[in-house]
C-alpha positions as CSV (number, residue, x, y, z in Angstrom):
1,X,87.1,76.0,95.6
2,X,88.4,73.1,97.3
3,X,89.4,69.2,96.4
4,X,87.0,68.1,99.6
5,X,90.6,66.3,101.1
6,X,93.5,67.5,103.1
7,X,96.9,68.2,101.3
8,X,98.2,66.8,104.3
9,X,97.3,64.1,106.8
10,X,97.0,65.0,110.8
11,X,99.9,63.3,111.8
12,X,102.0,63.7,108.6
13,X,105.4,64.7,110.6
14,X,107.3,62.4,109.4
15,X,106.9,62.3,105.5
16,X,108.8,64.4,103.2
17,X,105.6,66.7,103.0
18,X,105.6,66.7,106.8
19,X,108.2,68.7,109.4
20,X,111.2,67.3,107.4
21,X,110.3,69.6,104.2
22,X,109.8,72.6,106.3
23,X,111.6,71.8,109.4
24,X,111.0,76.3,110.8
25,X,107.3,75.3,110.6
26,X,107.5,72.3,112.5
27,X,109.5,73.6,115.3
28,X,107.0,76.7,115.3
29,X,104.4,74.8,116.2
30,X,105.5,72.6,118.4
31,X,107.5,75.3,120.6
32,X,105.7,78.2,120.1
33,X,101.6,77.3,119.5
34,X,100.7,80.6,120.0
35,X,103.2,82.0,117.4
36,X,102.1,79.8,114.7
37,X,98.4,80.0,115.7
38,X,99.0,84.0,115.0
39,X,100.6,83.6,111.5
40,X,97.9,81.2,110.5
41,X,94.9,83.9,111.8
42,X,97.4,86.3,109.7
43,X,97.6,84.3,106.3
44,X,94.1,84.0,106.6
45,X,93.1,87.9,107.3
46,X,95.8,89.2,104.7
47,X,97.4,86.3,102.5
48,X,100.6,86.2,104.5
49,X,101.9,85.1,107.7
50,X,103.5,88.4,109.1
51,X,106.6,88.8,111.8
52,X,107.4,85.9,114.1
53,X,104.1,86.5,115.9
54,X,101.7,86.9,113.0
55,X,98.8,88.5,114.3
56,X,99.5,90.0,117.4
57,X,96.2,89.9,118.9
58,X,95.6,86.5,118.0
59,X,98.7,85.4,119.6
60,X,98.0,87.4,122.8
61,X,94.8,86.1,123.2
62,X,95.6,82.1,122.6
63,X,98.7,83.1,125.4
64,X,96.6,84.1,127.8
65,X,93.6,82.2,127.5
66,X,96.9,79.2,127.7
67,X,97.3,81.0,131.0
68,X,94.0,80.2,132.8
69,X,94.6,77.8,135.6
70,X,94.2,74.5,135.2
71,X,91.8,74.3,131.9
72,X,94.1,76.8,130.2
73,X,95.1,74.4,127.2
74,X,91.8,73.1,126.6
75,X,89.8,76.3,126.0
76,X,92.6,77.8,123.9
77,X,92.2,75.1,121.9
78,X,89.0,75.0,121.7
79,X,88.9,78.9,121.1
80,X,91.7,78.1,117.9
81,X,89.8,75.4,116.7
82,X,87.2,78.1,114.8
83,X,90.1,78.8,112.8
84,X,90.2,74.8,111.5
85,X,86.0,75.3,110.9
86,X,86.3,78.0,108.7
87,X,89.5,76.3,106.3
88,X,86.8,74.1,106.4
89,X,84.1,75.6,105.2
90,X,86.1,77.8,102.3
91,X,88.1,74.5,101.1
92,X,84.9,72.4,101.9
93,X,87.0,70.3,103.8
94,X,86.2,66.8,105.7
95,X,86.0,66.9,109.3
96,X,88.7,63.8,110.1
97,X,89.6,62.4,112.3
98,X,87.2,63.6,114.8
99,X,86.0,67.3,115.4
100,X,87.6,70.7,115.2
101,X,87.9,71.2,118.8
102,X,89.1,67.7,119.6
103,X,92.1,67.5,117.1
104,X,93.1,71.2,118.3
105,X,92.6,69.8,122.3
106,X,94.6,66.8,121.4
107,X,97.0,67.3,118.9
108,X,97.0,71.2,118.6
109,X,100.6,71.6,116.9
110,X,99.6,68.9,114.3
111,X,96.7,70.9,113.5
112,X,98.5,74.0,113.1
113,X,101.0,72.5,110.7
114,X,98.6,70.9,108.8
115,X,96.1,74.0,108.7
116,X,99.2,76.1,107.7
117,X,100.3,73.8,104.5
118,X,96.7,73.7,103.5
């Protein structure tokens, strides 16, 4: 199904295959995580990203786990992260540069835009 490699690297903002060829993307997912977290669980479940908030449910839930005091961040990262394991798994994709639920922790809205343009 898959070529084993990325379409796009992590931190691939700045190329013309980055946020400057789809600049609504970019700002998506670096203002509004939850939003574009919610269109990606969408496109996956149906083929296409929905409204602004994708799926709903997914959005809520990433918001409020987001909301838990002072680990908040960390374990909704770590709860979108399953998302990056299974475009994975169906594009038998490489694990780079480190693992699911550290690239979400640390560089969640490059993941998102990278998972999206998969």
């Amino acid at each position: 199904m898959g070529n084993d490699d990325w379409q796009h690297q992590l931190i691939d903002c700045c190329s013309d295959k980055g946020c400057f060829s789809d600049n609504c993307l970019c700002l998506r997912t670096f203002c509004c995580a939850p939003c574009a977290y919610g269109q990606l669980v969408n496109r996956i479940k149906t083929g296409v990203p929905g409204d602004f908030f994708g799926d709903s449910s997914a959005c809520a839930t990433f918001t409020g786990l987001s909301c838990i005091p002072y680990v908040g961040w960390i374990v909704a990262a770590a709860h979108s992260a399953q998302i990056r394991k299974e475009i994975r798994a169906a594009y038998r994709l490489p694990e780079t540069p480190c693992g699911d639920v550290w690239v979400h922790t640390c560089c969640l809205s490059f993941a998102l835009f990278q998972e999206t343009r998969r």
